[in-house]
C-alpha positions as a Markdown table, in Angstrom:
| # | Residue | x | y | z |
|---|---|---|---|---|
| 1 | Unk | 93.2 | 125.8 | 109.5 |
| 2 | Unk | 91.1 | 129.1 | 109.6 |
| 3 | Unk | 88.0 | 127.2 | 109.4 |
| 4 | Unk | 89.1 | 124.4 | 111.5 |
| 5 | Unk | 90.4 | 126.4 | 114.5 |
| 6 | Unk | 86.7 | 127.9 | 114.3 |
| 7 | Unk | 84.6 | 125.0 | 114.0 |
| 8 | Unk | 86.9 | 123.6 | 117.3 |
| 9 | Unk | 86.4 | 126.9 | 119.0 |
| 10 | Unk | 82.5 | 126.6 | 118.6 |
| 11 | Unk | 83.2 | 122.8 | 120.3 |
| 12 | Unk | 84.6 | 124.2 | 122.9 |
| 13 | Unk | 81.6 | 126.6 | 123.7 |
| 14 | Unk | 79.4 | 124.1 | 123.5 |
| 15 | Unk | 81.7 | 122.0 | 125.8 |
| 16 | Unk | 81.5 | 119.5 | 123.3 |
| 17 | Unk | 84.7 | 118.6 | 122.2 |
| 18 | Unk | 85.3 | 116.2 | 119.9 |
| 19 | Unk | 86.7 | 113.0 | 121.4 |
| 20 | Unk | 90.3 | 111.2 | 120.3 |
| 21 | Unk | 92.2 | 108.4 | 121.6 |
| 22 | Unk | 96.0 | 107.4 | 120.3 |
| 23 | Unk | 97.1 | 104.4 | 120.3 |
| 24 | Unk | 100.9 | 104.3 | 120.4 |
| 25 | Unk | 102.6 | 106.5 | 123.1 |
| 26 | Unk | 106.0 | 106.5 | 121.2 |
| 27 | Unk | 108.0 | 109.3 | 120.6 |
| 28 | Unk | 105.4 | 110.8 | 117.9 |
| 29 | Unk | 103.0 | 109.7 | 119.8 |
| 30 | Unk | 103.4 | 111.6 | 122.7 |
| 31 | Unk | 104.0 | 114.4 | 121.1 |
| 32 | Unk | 100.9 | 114.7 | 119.5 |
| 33 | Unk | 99.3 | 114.3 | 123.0 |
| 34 | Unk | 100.8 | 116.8 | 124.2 |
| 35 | Unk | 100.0 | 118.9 | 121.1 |
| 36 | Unk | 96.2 | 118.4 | 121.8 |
| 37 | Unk | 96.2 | 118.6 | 125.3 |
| 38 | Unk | 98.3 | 122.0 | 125.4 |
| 39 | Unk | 97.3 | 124.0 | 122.3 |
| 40 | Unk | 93.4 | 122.4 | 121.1 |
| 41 | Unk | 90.8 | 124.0 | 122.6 |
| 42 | Unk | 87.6 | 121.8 | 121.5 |
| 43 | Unk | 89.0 | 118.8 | 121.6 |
| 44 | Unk | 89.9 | 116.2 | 124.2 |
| 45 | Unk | 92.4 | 113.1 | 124.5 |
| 46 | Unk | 90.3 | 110.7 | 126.5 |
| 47 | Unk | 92.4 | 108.0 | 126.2 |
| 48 | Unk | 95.8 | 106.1 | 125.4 |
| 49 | Unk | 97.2 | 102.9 | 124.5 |
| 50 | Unk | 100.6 | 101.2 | 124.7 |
| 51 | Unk | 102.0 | 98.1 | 124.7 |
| 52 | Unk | 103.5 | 99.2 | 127.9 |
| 53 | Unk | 101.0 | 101.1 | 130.2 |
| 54 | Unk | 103.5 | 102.5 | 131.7 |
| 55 | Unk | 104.6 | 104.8 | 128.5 |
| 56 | Unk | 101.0 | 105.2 | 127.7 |
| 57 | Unk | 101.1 | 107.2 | 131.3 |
| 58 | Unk | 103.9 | 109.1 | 130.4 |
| 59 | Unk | 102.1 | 110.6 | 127.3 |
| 60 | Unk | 99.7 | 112.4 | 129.6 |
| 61 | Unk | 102.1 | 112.6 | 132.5 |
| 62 | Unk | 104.0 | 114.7 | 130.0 |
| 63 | Unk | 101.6 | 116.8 | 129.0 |
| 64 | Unk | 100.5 | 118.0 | 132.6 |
| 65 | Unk | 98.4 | 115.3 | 133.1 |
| 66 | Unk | 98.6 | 113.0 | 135.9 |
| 67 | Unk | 95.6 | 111.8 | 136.9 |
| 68 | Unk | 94.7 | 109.1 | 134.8 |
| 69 | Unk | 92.6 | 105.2 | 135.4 |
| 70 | Unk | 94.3 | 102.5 | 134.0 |
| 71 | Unk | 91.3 | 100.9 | 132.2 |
| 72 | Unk | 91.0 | 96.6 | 131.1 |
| 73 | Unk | 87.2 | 96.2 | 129.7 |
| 74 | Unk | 85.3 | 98.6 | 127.3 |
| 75 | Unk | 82.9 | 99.1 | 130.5 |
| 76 | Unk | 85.8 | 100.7 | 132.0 |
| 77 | Unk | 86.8 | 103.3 | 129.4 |
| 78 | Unk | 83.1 | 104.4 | 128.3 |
| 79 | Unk | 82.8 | 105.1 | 132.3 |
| 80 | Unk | 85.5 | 106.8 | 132.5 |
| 81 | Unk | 84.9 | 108.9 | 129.4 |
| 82 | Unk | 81.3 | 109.3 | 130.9 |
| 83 | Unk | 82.6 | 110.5 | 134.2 |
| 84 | Unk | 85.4 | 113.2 | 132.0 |
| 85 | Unk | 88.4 | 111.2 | 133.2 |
| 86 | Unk | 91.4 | 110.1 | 131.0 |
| 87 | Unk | 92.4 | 106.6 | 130.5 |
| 88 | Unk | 95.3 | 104.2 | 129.7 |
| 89 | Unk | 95.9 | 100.7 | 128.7 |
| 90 | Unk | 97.4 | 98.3 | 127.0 |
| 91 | Unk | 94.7 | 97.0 | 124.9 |
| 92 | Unk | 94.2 | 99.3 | 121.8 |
| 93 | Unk | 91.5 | 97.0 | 120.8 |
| 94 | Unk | 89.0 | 98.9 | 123.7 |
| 95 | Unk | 89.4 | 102.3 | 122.4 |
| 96 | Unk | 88.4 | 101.1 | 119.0 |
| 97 | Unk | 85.3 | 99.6 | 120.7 |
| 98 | Unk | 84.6 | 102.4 | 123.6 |
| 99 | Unk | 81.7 | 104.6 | 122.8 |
| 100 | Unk | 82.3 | 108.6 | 123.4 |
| 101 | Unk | 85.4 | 108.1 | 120.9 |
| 102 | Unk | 85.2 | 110.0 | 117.5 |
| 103 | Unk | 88.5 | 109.2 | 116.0 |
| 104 | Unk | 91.6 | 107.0 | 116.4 |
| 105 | Unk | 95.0 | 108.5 | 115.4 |
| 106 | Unk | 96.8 | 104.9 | 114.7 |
| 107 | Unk | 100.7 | 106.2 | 115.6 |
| 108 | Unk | 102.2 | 102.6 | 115.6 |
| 109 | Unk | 104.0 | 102.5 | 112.6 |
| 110 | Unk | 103.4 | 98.7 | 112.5 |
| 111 | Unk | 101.8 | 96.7 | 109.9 |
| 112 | Unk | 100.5 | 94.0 | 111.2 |
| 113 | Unk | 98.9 | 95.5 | 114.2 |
| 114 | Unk | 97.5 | 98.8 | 112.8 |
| 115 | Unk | 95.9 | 96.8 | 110.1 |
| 116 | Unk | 94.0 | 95.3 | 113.3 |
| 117 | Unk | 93.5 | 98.6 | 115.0 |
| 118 | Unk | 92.5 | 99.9 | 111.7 |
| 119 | Unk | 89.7 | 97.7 | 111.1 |
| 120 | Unk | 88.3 | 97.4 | 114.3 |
| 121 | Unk | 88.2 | 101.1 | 114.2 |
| 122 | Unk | 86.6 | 101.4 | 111.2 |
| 123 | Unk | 83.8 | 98.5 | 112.1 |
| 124 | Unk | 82.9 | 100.8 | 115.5 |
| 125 | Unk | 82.6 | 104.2 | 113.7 |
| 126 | Unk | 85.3 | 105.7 | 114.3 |
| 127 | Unk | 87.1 | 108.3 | 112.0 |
| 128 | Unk | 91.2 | 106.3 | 111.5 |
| 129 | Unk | 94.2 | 109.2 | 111.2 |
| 130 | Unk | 97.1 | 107.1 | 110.1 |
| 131 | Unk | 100.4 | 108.4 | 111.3 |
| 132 | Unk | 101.5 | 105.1 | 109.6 |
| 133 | Unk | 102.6 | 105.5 | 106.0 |
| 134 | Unk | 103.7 | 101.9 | 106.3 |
| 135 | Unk | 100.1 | 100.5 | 106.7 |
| 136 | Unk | 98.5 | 102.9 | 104.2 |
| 137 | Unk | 101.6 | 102.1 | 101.3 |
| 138 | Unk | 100.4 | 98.4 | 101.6 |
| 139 | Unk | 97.4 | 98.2 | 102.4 |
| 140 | Unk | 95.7 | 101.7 | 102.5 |
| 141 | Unk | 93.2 | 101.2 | 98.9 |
| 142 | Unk | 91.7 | 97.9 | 101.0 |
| 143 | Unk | 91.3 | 99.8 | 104.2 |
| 144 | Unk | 89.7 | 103.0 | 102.5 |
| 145 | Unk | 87.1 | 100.5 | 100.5 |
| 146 | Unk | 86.3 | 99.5 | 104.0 |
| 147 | Unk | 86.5 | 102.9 | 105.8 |
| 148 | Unk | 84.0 | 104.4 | 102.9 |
| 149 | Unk | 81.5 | 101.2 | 103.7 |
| 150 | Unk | 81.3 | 102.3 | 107.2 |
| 151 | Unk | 80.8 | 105.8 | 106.5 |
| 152 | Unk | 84.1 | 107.2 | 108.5 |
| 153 | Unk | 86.9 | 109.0 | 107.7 |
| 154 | Unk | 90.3 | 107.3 | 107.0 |
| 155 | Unk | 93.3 | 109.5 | 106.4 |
| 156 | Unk | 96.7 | 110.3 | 106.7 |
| 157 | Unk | 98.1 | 112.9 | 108.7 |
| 158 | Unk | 98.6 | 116.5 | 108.0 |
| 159 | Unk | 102.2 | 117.9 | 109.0 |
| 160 | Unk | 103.9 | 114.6 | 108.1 |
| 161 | Unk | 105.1 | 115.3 | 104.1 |
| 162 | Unk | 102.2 | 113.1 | 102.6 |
| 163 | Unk | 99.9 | 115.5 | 104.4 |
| 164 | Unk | 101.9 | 118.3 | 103.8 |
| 165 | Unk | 102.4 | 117.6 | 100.1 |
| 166 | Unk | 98.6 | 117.0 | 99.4 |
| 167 | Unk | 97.9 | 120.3 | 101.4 |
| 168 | Unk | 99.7 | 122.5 | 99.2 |
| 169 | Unk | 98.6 | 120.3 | 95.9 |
| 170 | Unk | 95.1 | 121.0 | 97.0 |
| 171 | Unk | 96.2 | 125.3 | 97.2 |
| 172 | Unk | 98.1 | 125.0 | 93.8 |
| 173 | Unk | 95.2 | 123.0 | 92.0 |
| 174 | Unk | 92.7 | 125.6 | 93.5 |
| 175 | Unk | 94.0 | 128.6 | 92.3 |
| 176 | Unk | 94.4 | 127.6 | 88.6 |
| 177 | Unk | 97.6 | 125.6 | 88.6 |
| 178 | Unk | 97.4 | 122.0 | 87.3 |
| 179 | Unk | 99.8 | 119.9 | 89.6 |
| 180 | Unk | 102.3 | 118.0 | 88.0 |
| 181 | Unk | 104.6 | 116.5 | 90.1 |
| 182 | Unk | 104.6 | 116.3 | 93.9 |
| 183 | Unk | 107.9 | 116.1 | 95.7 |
| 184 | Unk | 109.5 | 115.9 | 99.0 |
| 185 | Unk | 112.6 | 117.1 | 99.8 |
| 186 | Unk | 115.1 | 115.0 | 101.7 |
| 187 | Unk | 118.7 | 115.6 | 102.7 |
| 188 | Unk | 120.0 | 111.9 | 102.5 |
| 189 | Unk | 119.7 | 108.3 | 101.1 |
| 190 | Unk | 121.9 | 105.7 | 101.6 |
| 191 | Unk | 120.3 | 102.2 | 100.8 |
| 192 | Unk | 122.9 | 100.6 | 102.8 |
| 193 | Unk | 122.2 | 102.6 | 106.5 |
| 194 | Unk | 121.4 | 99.6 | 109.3 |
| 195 | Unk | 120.9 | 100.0 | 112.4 |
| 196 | Unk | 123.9 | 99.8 | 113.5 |
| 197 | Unk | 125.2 | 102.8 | 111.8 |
| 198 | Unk | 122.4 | 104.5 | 112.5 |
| 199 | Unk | 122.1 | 103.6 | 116.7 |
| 200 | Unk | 123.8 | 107.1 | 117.5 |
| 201 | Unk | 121.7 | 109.1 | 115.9 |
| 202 | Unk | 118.8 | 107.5 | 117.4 |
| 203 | Unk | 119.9 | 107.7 | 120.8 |
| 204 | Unk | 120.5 | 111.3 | 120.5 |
| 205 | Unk | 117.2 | 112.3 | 119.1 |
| 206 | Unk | 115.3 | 109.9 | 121.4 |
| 207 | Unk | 114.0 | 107.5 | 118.6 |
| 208 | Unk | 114.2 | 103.9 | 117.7 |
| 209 | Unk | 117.0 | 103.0 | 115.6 |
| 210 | Unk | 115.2 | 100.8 | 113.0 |
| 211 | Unk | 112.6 | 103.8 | 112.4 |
| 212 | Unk | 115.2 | 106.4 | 111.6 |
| 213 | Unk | 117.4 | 103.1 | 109.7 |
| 214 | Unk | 114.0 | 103.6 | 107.3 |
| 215 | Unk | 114.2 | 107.3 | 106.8 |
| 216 | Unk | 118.2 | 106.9 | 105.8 |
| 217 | Unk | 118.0 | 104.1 | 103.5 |
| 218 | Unk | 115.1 | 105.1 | 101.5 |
| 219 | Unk | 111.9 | 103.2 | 102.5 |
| 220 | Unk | 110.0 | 105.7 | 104.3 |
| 221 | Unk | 110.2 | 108.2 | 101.6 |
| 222 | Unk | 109.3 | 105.8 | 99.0 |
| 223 | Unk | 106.6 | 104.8 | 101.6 |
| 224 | Unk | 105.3 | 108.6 | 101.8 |
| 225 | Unk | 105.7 | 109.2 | 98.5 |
| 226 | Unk | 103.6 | 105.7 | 97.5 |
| 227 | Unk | 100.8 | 107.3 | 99.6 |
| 228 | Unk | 100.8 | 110.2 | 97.5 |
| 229 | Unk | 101.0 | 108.3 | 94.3 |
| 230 | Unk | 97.6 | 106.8 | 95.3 |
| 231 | Unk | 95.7 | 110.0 | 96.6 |
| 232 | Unk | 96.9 | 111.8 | 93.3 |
| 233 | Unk | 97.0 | 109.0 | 90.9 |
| 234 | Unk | 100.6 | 109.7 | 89.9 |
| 235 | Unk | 103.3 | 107.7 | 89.1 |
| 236 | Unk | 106.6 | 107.2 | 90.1 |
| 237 | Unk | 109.0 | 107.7 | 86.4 |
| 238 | Unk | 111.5 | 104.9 | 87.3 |
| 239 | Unk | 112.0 | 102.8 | 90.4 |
| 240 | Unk | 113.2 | 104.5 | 93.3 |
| 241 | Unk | 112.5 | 107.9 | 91.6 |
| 242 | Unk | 114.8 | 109.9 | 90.3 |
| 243 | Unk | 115.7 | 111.6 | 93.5 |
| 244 | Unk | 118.3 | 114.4 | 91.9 |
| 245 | Unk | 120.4 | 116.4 | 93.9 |
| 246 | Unk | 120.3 | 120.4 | 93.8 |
| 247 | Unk | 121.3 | 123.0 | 96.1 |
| 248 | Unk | 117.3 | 124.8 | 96.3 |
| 249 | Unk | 114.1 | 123.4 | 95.9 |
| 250 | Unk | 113.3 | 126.0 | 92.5 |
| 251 | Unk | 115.8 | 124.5 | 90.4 |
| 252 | Unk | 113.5 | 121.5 | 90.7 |
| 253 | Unk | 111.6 | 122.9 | 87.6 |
| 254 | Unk | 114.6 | 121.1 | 85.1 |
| 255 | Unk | 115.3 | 118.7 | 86.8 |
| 256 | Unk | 112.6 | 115.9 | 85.9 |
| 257 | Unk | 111.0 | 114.9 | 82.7 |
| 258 | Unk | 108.7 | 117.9 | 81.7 |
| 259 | Unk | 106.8 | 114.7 | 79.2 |
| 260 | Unk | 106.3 | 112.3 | 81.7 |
| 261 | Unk | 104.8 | 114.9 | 84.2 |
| 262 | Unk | 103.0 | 116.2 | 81.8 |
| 263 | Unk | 101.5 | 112.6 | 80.8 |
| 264 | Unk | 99.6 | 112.3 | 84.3 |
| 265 | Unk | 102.0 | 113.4 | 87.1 |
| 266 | Unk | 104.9 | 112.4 | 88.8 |
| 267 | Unk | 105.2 | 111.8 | 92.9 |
| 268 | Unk | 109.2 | 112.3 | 93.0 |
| 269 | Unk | 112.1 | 114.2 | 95.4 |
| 270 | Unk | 115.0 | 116.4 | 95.3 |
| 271 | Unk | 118.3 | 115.4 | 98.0 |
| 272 | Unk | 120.3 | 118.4 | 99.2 |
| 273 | Unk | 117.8 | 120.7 | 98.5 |
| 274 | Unk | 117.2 | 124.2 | 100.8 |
| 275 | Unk | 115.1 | 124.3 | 102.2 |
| 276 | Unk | 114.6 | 121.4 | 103.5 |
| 277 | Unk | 113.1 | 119.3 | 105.4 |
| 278 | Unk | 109.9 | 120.4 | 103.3 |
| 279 | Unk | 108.0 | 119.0 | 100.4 |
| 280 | Unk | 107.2 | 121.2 | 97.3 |
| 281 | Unk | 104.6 | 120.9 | 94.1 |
| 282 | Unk | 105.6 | 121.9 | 90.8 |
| 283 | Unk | 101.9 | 123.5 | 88.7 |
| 284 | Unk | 101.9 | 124.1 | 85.1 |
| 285 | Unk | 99.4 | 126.6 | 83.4 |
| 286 | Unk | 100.7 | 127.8 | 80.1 |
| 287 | Unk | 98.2 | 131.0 | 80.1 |
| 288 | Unk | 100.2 | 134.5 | 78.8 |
| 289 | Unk | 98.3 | 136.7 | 81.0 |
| 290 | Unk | 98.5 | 134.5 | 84.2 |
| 291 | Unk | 102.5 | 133.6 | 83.4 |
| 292 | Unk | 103.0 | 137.4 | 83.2 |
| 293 | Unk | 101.1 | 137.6 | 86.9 |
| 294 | Unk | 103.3 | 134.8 | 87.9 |
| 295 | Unk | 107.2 | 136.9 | 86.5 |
| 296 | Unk | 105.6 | 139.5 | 88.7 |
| 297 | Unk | 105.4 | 137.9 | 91.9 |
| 298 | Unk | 109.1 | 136.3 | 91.4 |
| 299 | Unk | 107.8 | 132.9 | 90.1 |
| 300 | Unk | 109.4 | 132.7 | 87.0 |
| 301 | Unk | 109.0 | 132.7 | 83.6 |
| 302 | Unk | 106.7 | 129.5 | 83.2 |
| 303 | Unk | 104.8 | 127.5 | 82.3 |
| 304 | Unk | 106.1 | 125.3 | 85.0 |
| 305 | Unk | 106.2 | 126.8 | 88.6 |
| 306 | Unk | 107.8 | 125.4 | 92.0 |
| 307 | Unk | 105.7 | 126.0 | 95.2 |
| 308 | Unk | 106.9 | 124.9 | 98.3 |
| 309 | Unk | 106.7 | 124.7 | 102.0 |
| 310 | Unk | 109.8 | 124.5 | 103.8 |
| 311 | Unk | 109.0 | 122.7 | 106.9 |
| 312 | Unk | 106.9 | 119.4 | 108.1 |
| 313 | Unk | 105.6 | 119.7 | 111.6 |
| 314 | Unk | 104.2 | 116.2 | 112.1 |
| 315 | Unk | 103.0 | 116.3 | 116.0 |
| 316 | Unk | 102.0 | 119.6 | 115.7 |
| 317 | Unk | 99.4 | 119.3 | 112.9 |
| 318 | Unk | 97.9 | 116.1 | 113.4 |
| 319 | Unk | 95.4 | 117.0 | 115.9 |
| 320 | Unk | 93.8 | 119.1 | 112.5 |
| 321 | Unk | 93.5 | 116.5 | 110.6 |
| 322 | Unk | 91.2 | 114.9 | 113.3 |
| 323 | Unk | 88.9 | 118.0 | 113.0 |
| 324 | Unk | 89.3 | 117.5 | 109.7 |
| 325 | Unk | 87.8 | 114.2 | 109.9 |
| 326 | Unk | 84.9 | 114.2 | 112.0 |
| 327 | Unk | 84.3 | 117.9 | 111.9 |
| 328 | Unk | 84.0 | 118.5 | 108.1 |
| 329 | Unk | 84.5 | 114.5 | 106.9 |
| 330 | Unk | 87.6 | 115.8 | 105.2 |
| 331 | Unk | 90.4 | 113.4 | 104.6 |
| 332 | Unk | 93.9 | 114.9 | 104.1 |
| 333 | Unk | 95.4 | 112.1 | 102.2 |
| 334 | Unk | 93.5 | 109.3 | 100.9 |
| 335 | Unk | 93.5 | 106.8 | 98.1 |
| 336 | Unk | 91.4 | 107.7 | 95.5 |
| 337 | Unk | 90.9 | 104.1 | 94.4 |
| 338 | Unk | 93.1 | 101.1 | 92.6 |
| 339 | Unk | 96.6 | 101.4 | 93.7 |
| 340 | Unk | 99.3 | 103.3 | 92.0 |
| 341 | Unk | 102.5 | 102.7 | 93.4 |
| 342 | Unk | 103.6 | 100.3 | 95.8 |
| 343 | Unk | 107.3 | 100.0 | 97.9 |
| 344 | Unk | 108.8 | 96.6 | 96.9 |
| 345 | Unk | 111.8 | 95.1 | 98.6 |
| 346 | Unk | 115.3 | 95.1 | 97.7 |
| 347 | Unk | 118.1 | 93.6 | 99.3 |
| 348 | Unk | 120.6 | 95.5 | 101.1 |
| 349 | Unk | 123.6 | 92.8 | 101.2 |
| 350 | Unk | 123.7 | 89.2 | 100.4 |
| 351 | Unk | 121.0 | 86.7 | 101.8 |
| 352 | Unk | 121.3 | 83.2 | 102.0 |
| 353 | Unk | 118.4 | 80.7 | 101.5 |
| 354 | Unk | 117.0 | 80.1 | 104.8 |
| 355 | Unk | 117.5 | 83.3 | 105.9 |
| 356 | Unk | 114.6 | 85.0 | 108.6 |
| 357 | Unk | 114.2 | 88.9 | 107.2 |
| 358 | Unk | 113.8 | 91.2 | 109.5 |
| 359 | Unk | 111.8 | 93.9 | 108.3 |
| 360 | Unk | 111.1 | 97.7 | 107.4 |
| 361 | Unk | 114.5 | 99.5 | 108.8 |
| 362 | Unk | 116.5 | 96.4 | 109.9 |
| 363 | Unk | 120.3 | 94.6 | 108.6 |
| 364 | Unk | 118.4 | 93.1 | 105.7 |
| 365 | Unk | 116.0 | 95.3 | 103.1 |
| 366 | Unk | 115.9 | 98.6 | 101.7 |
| 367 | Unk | 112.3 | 99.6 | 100.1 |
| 368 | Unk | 111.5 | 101.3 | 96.7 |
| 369 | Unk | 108.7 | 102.6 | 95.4 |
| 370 | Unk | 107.4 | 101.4 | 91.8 |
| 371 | Unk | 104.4 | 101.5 | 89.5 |
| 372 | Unk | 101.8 | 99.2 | 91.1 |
| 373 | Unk | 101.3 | 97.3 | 87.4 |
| 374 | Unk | 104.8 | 96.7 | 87.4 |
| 375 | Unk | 105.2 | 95.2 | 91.2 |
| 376 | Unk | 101.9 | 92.9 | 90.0 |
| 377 | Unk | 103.5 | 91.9 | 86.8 |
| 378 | Unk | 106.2 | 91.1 | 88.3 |
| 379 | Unk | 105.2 | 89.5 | 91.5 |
| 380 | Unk | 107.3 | 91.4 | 93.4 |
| 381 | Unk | 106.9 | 91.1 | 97.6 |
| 382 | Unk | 106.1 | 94.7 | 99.1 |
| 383 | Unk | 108.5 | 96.1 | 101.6 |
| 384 | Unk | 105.4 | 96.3 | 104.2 |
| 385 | Unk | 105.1 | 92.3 | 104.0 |
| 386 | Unk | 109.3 | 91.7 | 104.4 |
| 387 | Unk | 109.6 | 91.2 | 108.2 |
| 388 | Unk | 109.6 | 87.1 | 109.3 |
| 389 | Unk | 109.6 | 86.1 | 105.8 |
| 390 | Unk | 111.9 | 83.0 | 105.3 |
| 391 | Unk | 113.6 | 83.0 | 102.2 |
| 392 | Unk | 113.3 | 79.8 | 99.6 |
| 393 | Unk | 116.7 | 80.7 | 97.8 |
| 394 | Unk | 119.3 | 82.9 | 98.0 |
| 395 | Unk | 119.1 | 86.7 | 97.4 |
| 396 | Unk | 122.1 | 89.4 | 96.0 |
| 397 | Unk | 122.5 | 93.2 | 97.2 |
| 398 | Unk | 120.3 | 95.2 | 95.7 |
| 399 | Unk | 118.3 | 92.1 | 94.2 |
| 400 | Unk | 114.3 | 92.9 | 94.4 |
| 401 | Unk | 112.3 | 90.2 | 96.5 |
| 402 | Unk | 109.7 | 88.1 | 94.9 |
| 403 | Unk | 106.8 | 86.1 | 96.1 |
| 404 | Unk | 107.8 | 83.1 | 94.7 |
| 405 | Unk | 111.5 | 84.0 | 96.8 |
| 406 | Unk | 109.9 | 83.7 | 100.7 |
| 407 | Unk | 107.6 | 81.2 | 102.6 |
| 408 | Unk | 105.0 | 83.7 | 104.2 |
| 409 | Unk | 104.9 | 83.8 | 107.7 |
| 410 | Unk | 101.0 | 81.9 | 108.4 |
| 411 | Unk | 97.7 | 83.7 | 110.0 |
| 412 | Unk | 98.8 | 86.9 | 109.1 |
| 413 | Unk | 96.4 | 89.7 | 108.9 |
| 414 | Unk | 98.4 | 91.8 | 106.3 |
| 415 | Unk | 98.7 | 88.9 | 104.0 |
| 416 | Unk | 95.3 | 88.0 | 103.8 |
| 417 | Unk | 94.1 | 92.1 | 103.0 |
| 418 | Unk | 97.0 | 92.1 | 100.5 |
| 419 | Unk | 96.1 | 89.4 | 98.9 |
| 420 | Unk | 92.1 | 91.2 | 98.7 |
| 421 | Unk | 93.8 | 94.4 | 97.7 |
| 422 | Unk | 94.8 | 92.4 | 94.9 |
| 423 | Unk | 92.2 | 90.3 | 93.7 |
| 424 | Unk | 89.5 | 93.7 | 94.2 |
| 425 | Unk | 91.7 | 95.3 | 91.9 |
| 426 | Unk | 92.9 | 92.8 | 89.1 |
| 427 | Unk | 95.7 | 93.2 | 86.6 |
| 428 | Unk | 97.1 | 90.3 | 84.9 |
| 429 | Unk | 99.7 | 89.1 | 87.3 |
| 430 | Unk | 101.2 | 85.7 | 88.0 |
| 431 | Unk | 99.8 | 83.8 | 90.5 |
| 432 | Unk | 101.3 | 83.7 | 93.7 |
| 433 | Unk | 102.5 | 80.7 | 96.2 |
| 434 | Unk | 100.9 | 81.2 | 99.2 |
């Protein structure tokens, strides 16, 4: 941040800011507007899109902003840009063409369409900061071949716990510690949260009941925590993780299998867990002299150590990682290459052949994450593909999904990069029906 709040400054001199558009004015979404319009100083929010204009206005509207052209060709938006005024629309597919735009922060959440945005992003130039752990769990290796083709940036976000996890692995590697295991703290799962149970708590925090059904029952932390898996190359030590509850994040140190995060890392969680709602790394470095260092400074004993932050600030942080991006071409969470772990779907009730599934958060799945080998072996259908898939027989609670299970939904465009994820990076896996 020290660097990056200089480099931004400099922009700002220069009055040449770098140049962002959003597309999705949700409740994130808006807030990370706001975030750059009110506290980034070189850098500018030219332009937003939502399904509903109307919403996209009142991302700027809330942030002070109210003069704004509703835009409908590319023409339209690179004038406006030219002429320093802010835009809206409904098509998301002109601010992935517009010129004047550096970077797209995709803030969706939606499969299907932020694989488009994505890609017609990435086929313009433009740097791609993914506030969509949903996209980059399913599809992310695929879109990072492509992103790396095109020369651009594409990332996930800092202050959301992938970004906030790979942060502090980055400080804990750099200063002599070998990470181990990376973890996210989380104060409840419940496979078996629906929307239903889950409407009041939504309404009251100003969300969408199906997004915060996926943060109760499981799959955005397996999600997350697939992400991490494949910008660290570690694994998950069971499915689901092993998720154990303590009462602070430093008793974490017992609390997993020392062999298996030893034998190339764990990505893993504690539930309970002060403080929380943060994410912590636990480093290993067996040297005398440095372990005595470490007993002085309260760390402990060794040779494992817990560091920790104790907060996520999602819509505060993301407007760094776009300086991140196109400043320094520095990605805060990426896949390094063939995927690691994947979120595969499980069934939270019984489901009857025939049966329409309704997707990430909904009545009908809860996600897990698992080793990538063992969802290809095993032909297992990832969570990110679930929604509109008809099912070919019928399904028990907690059964996992396969391929062979659903009739795809046709023309997708998440289907088709999955199934290129896939054949790019071959195991020996049964074939699928299609």
């Amino acid at each position: 941040m020290i660097i990056v709040d200089t480099a931004l400054e400099k922009r700002h001199q220069e009055n040449n800011p770098v140049r962002v558009a959003i597309v999705g004015a949700g409740y994130m979404g808006r807030g990370v507007a706001l975030q750059i319009v009110s506290a980034f100083r070189g850098m500018k929010l030219v332009a937003v899109s939502n399904r509903t204009v109307a919403t996209a206005a009142v991302a700027y509207r809330q942030a002070g902003i109210q003069d704004v052209a509703v835009v409908e060709t590319v023409g339209q938006l690179e004038n406006a840009i030219a002429s320093d005024k802010f835009s809206i629309t409904d098509d998301a597919l002109l601010l992935c063409q517009a010129e004047g735009i550096d970077a797209i922060i995709e803030a969706t959440g939606e499969i299907e369409f932020g694989a488009r945005v994505t890609l017609k992003a990435i086929e313009h130039g433009k740097h791609v900061i993914l506030m969509n752990a949903e996209l980059d769990a399913t599809v992310g290796p695929l879109l990072k071949i492509f992103a790396d083709r095109a020369g651009v940036i594409m990332t996930n976000a800092d202050g959301d716990q992938p970004g906030v996890v790979m942060n502090l692995l980055r400080f804990v590697r750099t200063i002599g510690y070998h990470p181990v295991l990376a973890g996210n703290i989380k104060g409840l799962q419940d496979h078996y949260r629906t929307p239903a149970t889950q409407k009041g708590f939504a309404e009251r925090n100003k969300q969408k009941p199906k997004m915060v059904t996926s943060f109760a029952d499981g799959t955005k932390i397996s999600m997350e925590m697939a992400v991490v898996a494949n910008a660290t190359g570690f694994k998950t030590g069971t499915r689901g993780m092993f998720g154990p509850r303590c009462k602070h994040v430093t008793e974490a140190i017992d609390l997993f299998p020392k062999d298996l995060m030893l034998n190339g890392g764990l990505v893993d969680y504690v539930l309970g867990a002060e403080p929380g709602p943060g994410v912590f790394v636990i480093g290993y470095n067996e040297d005398p002299i440095k372990q005595q260092y470490a007993n002085y400074f309260k760390m402990g004993d060794g040779p494992f150590y817990v560091f920790y932050v104790p907060y996520h600030l999602p819509h505060l942080e993301v407007p760094i990682t776009v300086a991140r991006a196109v400043l320094f071409r520095d990605a805060a969470v990426a896949p390094l290459g063939s995927p690691v772990c994947d979120v595969i779907a499980a069934a939270k009730r019984d489901l009857k052949c025939g049966h329409v599934l309704d997707g990430i958060g909904g009545f009908d799945c809860y996600g897990m994450i698992e080793n990538s080998d063992t969802t290809r072996k095993e032909n297992f259908l990832p969570m990110g593909l679930v929604e509109d898939c008809r099912l070919k027989r019928d399904v028990s609670k907690d059964e996992v999904i396969q391929y062979q299970d659903v009739d795809l939904p046709q023309g997708r465009l998440c289907d088709r990069l999955r199934k290129e994820q896939d054949d790019i990076f071959t195991i020996k896996a049964p074939s699928r029906e299609r």
